[in-house]
C-alpha positions in Angstrom: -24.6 -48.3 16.3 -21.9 -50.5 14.6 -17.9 -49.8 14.6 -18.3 -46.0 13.2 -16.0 -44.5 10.4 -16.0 -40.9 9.9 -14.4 -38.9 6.9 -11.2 -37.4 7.8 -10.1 -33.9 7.9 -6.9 -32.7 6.7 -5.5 -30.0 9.3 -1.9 -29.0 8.6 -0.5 -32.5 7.2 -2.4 -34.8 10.0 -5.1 -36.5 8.7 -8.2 -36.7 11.8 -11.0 -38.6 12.2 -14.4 -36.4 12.7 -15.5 -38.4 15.3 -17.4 -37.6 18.7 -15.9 -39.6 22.0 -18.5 -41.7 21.4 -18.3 -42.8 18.4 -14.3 -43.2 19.0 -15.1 -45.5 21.4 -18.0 -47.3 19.9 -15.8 -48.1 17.0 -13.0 -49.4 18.9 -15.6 -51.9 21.4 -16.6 -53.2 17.7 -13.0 -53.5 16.4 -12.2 -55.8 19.6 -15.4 -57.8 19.1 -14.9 -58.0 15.0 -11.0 -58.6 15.8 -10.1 -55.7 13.8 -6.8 -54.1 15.0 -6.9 -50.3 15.9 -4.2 -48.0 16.1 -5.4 -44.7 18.4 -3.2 -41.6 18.5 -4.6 -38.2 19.8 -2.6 -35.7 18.7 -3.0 -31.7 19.8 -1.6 -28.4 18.3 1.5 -29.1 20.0 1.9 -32.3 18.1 1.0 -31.3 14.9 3.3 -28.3 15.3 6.1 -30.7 16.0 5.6 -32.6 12.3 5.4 -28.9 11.1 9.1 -28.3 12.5 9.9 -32.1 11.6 8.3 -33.6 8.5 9.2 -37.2 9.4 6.8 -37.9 11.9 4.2 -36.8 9.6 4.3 -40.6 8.5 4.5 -42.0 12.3 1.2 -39.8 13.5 -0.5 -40.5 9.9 -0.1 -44.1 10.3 -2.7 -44.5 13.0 -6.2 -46.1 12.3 -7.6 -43.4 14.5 -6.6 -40.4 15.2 -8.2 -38.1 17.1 -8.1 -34.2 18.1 -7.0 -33.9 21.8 -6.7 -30.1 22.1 -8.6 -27.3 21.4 -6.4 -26.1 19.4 -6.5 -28.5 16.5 -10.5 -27.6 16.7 -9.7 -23.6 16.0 -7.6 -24.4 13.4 -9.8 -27.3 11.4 -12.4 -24.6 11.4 -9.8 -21.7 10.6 -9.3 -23.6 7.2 -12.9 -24.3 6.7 -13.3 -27.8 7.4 -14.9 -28.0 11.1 -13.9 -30.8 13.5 -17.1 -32.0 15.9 -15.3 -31.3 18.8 -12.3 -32.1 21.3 -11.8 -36.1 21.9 -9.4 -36.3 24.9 -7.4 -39.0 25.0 -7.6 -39.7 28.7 -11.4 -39.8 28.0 -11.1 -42.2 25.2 -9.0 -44.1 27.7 -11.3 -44.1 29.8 -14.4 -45.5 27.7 -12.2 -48.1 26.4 -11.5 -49.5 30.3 -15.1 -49.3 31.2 -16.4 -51.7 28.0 -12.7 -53.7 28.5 -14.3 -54.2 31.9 -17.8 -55.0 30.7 -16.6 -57.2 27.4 -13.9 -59.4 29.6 -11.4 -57.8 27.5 -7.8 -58.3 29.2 -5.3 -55.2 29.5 -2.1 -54.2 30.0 -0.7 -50.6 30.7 2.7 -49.6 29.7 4.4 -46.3 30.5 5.0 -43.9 33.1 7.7 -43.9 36.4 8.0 -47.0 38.4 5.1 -47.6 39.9 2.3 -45.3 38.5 1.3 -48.4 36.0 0.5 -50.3 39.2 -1.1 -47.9 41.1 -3.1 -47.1 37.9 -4.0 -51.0 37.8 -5.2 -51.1 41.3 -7.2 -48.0 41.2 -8.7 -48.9 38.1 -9.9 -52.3 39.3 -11.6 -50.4 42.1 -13.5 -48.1 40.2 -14.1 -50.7 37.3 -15.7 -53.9 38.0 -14.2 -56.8 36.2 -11.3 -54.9 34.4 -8.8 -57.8 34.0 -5.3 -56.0 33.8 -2.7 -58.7 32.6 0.4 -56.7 33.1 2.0 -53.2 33.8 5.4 -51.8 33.2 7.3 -48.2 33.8 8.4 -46.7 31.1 11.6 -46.3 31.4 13.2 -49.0 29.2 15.3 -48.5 25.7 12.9 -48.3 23.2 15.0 -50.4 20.7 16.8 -53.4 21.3 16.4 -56.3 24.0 14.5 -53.9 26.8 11.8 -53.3 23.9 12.3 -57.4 23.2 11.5 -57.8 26.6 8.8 -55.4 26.9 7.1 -57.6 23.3 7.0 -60.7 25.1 5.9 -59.6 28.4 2.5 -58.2 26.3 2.5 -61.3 24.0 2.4 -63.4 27.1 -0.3 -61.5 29.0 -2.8 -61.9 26.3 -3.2 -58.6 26.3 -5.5 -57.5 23.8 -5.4 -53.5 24.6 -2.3 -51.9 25.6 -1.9 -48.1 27.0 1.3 -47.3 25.5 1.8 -43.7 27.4 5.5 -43.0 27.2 4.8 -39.1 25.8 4.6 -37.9 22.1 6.2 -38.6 20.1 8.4 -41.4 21.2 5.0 -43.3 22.0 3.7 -43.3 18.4 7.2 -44.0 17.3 7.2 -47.0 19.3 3.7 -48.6 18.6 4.6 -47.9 14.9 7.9 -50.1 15.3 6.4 -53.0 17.3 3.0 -53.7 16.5 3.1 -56.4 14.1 5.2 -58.1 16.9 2.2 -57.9 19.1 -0.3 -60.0 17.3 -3.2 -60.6 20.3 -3.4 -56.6 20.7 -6.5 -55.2 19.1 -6.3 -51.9 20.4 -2.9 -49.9 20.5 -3.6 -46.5 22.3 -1.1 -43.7 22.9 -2.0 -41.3 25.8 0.8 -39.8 26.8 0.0 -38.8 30.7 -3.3 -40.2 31.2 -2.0 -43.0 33.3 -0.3 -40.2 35.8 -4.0 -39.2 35.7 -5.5 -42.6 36.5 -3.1 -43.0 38.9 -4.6 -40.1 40.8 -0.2 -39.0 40.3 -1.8 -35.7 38.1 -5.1 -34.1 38.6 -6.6 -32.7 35.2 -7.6 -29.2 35.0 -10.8 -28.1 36.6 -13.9 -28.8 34.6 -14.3 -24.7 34.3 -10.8 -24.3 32.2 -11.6 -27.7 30.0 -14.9 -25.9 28.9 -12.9 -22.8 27.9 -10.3 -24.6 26.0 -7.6 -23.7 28.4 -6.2 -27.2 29.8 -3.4 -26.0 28.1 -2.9 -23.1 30.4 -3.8 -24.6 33.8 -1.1 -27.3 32.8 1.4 -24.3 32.1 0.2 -23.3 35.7 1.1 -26.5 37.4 4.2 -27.2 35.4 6.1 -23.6 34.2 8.8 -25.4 32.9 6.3 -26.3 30.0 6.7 -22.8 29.1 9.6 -23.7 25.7 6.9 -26.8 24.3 4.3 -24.2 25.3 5.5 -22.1 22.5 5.0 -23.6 20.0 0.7 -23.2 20.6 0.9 -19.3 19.2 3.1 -20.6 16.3 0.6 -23.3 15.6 -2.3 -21.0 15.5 -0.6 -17.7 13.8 0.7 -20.5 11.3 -2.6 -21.8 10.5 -3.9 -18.5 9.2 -0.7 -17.7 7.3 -1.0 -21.4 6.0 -4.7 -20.3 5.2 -3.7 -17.2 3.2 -0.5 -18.5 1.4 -1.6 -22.8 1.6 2.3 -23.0 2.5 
């Protein structure tokens, strides 16, 4: 199969692409070898909730190449308004497949994001579990996302070569920031925003049990681990109680 591209399903102002995880990834191994540029943001309810509350960032999540549905949330609710999603795509999956072909293809990449240090244990892990993944470069997070820290941050990727870059420094301010610098970062061809996933890679944060994913309730065991999630937690019921009204009324 060739770089796929799926129609794309309006769900409550976001546009998502009705793609499987492997047809995500298969498209974004073509876009590398076709040197195509890809912008990947995965979205869940929570997300799309927070453009709800805040129109603006309908035009920073929109403005991705590929966006996919990572919750099951944004699933219910695509099929709540009669146009079904295929399925979950979790980003740290995504991430995932695009390491293991990076490390296949000889593509180099960098990771950006997290607290000091979980970028390079992330590296080292993931060159132990992937042979031949060339990471070029790692940085925390914790730099001013405007001015010379960001300048710094552009160069250190445009010297790496880099040509994918984990950008996972937590929705929004991650799709925010790949909006604002990519065109300074001509060698990337894949931009992805995961949030947490390199906490995960890191070994940092274990994922939710297989038995809770299949339910649809990753949300819940995170809630579990971390209770002070319980405010940005909130906003799931409005989401889903929302989507109905918005069903009824289409406001």
């Amino acid at each position: 199969m060739s770089g796929y591209t799926a129609p794309r399903i309006f769900v409550r102002g976001v546009y998502f692409d009705n793609v499987t995880l492997e047809e995500a990834s298969e498209r974004l191994r073509t876009s590398v070898r076709e040197g195509r540029r890809e912008t990947v943001f995965t979205p869940n309810s929570e997300i799309v909730q927070a453009c709800i509350d805040e129109p603006a960032l309908y035009g920073v999540i929109n403005a991705a190449s590929l966006v996919i549905p990572d919750g099951i949330g944004v699933v219910k609710a695509a099929r709540i308004l009669g146009t079904p999603l295929k399925g979950k795509v979790a980003g740290v999956d995504l991430g995932r497949c695009v390491l293991d072909f990076s490390a296949q293809d000889g593509v180099p990449v960098y990771l950006l994001g997290g607290k000091p240090g979980v970028a390079e244990t992330a590296a080292e892990r993931l060159c132990g579990e992937y042979a031949g993944l060339n990471v070029v470069g790692t940085r925390d997070g914790y730099f001013a996302k405007t001015g010379a820290e960001t300048d710094e941050v552009v160069r250190a990727v445009n010297e790496s070569g880099a040509q994918v870059l984990f950008v996972c420094l937590g929705a929004p301010a991650q799709e925010k920031w790949i909006v604002e610098n990519r065109d300074r970062m001509p060698s990337v061809r894949v931009f992805l925003g995961l949030g947490g996933s390199l906490d995960v890679y890191a070994g940092t944060v274990k994922r939710a049990p297989k038995l809770f994913i299949r339910l649809g309730l990753e949300w819940f065991y995170r809630l579990l681990k971390e209770p002070r999630r319980i405010g940005r937690m909130m906003r799931l019921p409005k989401f889903y109680f929302g989507t109905w009204i918005y069903k009824l009324t289409k406001k």
